[in-house]
C-alpha positions in Angstrom: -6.9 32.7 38.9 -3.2 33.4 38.7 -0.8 30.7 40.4 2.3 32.3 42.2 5.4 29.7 42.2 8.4 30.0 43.7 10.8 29.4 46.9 11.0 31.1 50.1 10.9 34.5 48.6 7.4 33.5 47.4 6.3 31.6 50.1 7.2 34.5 52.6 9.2 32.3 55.2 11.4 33.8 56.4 10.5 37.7 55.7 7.1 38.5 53.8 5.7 37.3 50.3 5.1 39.9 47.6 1.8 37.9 47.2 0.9 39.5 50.2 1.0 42.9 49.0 -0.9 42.4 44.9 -3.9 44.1 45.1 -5.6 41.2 42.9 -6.7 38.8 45.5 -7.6 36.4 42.7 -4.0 34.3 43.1 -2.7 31.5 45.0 0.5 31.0 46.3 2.6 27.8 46.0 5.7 28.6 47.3 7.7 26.5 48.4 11.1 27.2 51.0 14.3 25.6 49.9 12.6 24.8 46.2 15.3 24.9 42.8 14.2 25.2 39.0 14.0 21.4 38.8 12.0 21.1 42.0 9.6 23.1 40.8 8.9 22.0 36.9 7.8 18.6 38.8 5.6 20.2 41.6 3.7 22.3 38.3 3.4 19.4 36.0 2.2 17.5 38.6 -0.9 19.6 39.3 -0.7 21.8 35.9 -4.2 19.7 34.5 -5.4 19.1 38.0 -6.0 22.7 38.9 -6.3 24.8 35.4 -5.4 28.4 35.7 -4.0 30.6 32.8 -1.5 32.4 34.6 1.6 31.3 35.6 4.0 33.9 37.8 7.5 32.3 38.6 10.0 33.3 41.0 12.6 30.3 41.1 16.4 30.2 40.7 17.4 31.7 44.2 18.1 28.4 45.9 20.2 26.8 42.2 22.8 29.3 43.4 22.3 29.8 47.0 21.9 26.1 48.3 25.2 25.7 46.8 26.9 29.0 48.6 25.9 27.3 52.1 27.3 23.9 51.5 30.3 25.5 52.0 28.4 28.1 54.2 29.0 25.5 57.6 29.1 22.0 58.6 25.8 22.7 59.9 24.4 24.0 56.2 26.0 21.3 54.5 24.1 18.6 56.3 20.6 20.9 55.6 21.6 20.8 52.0 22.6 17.5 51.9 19.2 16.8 53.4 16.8 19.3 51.4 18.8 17.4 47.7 17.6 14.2 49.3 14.1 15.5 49.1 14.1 16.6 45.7 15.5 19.9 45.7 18.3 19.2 43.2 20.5 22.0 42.0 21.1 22.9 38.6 25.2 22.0 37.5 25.8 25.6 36.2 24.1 29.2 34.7 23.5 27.1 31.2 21.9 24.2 32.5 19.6 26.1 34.2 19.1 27.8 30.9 18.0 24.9 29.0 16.0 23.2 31.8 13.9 26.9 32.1 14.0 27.3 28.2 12.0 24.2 27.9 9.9 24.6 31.0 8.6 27.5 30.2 8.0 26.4 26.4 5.9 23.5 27.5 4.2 26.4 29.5 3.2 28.1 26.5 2.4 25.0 24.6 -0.6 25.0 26.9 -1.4 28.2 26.1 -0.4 29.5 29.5 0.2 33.2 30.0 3.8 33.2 31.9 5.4 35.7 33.8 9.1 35.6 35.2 10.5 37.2 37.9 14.5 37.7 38.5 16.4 36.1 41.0 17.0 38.8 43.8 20.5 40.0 45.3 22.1 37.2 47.5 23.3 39.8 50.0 23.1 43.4 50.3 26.8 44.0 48.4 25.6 44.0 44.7 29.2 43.3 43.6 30.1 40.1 45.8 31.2 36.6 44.2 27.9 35.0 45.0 25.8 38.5 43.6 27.7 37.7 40.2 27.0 34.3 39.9 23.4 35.3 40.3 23.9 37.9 37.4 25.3 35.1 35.2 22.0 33.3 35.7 19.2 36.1 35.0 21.0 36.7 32.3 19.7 33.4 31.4 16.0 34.3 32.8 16.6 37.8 30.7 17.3 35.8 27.6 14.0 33.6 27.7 11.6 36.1 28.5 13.3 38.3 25.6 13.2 35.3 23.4 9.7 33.7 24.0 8.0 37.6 24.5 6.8 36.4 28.2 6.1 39.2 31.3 9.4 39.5 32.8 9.6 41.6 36.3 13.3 42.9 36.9 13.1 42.8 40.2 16.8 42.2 41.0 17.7 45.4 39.2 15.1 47.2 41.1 17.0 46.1 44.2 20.7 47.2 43.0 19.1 51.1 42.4 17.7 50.7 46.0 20.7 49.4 47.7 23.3 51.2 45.2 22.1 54.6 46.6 22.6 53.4 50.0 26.0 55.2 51.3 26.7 52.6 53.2 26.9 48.7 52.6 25.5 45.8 55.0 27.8 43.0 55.4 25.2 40.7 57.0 24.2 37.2 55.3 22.7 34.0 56.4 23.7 33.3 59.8 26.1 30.0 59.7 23.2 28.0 62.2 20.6 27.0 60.1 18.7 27.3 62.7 19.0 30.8 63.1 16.8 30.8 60.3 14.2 28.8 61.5 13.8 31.6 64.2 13.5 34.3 61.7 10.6 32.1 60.3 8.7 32.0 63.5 10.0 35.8 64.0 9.0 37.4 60.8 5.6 36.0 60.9 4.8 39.0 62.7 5.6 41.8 60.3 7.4 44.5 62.9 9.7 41.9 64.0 10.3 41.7 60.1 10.9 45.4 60.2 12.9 45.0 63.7 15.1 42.8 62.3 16.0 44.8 59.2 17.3 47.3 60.9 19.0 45.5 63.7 21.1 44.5 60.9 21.3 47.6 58.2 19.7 45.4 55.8 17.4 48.2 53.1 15.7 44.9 51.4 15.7 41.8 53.3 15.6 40.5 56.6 18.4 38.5 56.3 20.6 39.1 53.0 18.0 37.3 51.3 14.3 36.9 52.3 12.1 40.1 51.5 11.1 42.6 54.4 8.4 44.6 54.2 10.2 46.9 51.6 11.5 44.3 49.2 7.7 42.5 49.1 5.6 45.7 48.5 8.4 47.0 46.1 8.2 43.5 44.2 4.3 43.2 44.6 4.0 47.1 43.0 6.4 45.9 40.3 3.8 43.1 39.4 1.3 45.4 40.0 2.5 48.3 37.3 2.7 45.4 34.9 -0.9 44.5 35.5 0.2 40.7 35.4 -1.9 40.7 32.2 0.3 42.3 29.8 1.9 39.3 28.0 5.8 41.6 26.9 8.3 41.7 28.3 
């Protein structure tokens, strides 16, 4: 069994989950919308003896930058921030803490002689070369560095996003709507996969459905990255 954590972009709300699209039907996802790095060490060490498995795949990281962008997205975002911290979701202070914190989260991984696999944190926007899209380079650089260090699958899946959307001629602007609740419509929306597709192109988005959350495009071309590695590899 291989256990798929992560955020939205795992879970698949809004947009689609890669999970969706791995031809090994032997996984389980446990994603989780609105979930940072330190939200998610707790959910796995919480269950990591309960339900044995010896394959972790992790997608996490999106929502340490992100979450942070939107505070200052709207009044309306702030609050939903504010709100999601309160739960538990509690951001990382910077590109180093999140370093150490996944360093030693993924080393207690392999202490359990857990096979680990780590996936990039995808473009925040369609324009590779925004403020926020280099903040989120500064960071897998980070995610780069400890799947280099500790030989662990690692899944580029951000640069296989920048060769799609770099030979794109021309660049959509569109990102999170200010209304959180805008997204909570695309949730409901993209449950149906065309209106994932529809909404795509209403807004010349190659990737995403929103700037963000995978359409049909970005989960296949993420589930055949996993795929080509076999998940069973163990290098990165």
């Amino acid at each position: 069994m291989i256990y798929c954590y992560g955020d939205s972009i795992t879970k698949g709300t809004p947009g689609l989950s890669y999970t969706k699209y791995i031809k090994n039907k032997k996984i389980k996802n446990f994603g989780l919308g609105g979930d940072t790095l330190q939200g998610l060490i707790k959910r796995v060490y919480l269950t990591i003896d309960k339900r044995p498995t010896d394959h972790y795949i992790i997608q996490i990281g999106t929502n340490d930058v992100l979450l942070r962008f939107l505070k200052n997205h709207s009044n309306s975002w702030r609050m939903t921030v504010n709100r999601l911290v309160k739960r538990g979701r509690f951001l990382c202070d910077d590109a180093q803490h999140f370093y150490c914190l996944y360093k030693d989260f993924v080393e207690g991984l392999l202490n359990k002689e857990k096979q680990v696999t780590l996936i990039t944190i995808p473009c925040l926007g369609e324009n590779v070369d925004s403020p926020l899209n280099q903040i989120v380079n500064q960071y897998n650089t980070k995610i780069l560095t400890i799947a280099r260090d500790h030989a662990v699958d690692l899944i580029d899946f951000n640069a296989w996003q920048k060769n799609i959307l770099k030979s794109n001629p021309s660049v959509s602007a569109y990102f999170i709507s200010r209304n959180p609740f805008h997204m909570v419509l695309d949730s409901l929306l993209t449950l149906c996969p065309v209106f994932s597709k529809y909404l795509s192109k209403k807004r010349g988005l190659l990737t995403t459905v929103d700037g963000c959350h995978l359409n049909k495009v970005g989960a296949e071309g993420l589930a055949k990255l996993l795929s080509f590695k076999k998940v069973t590899t163990g290098t990165v």
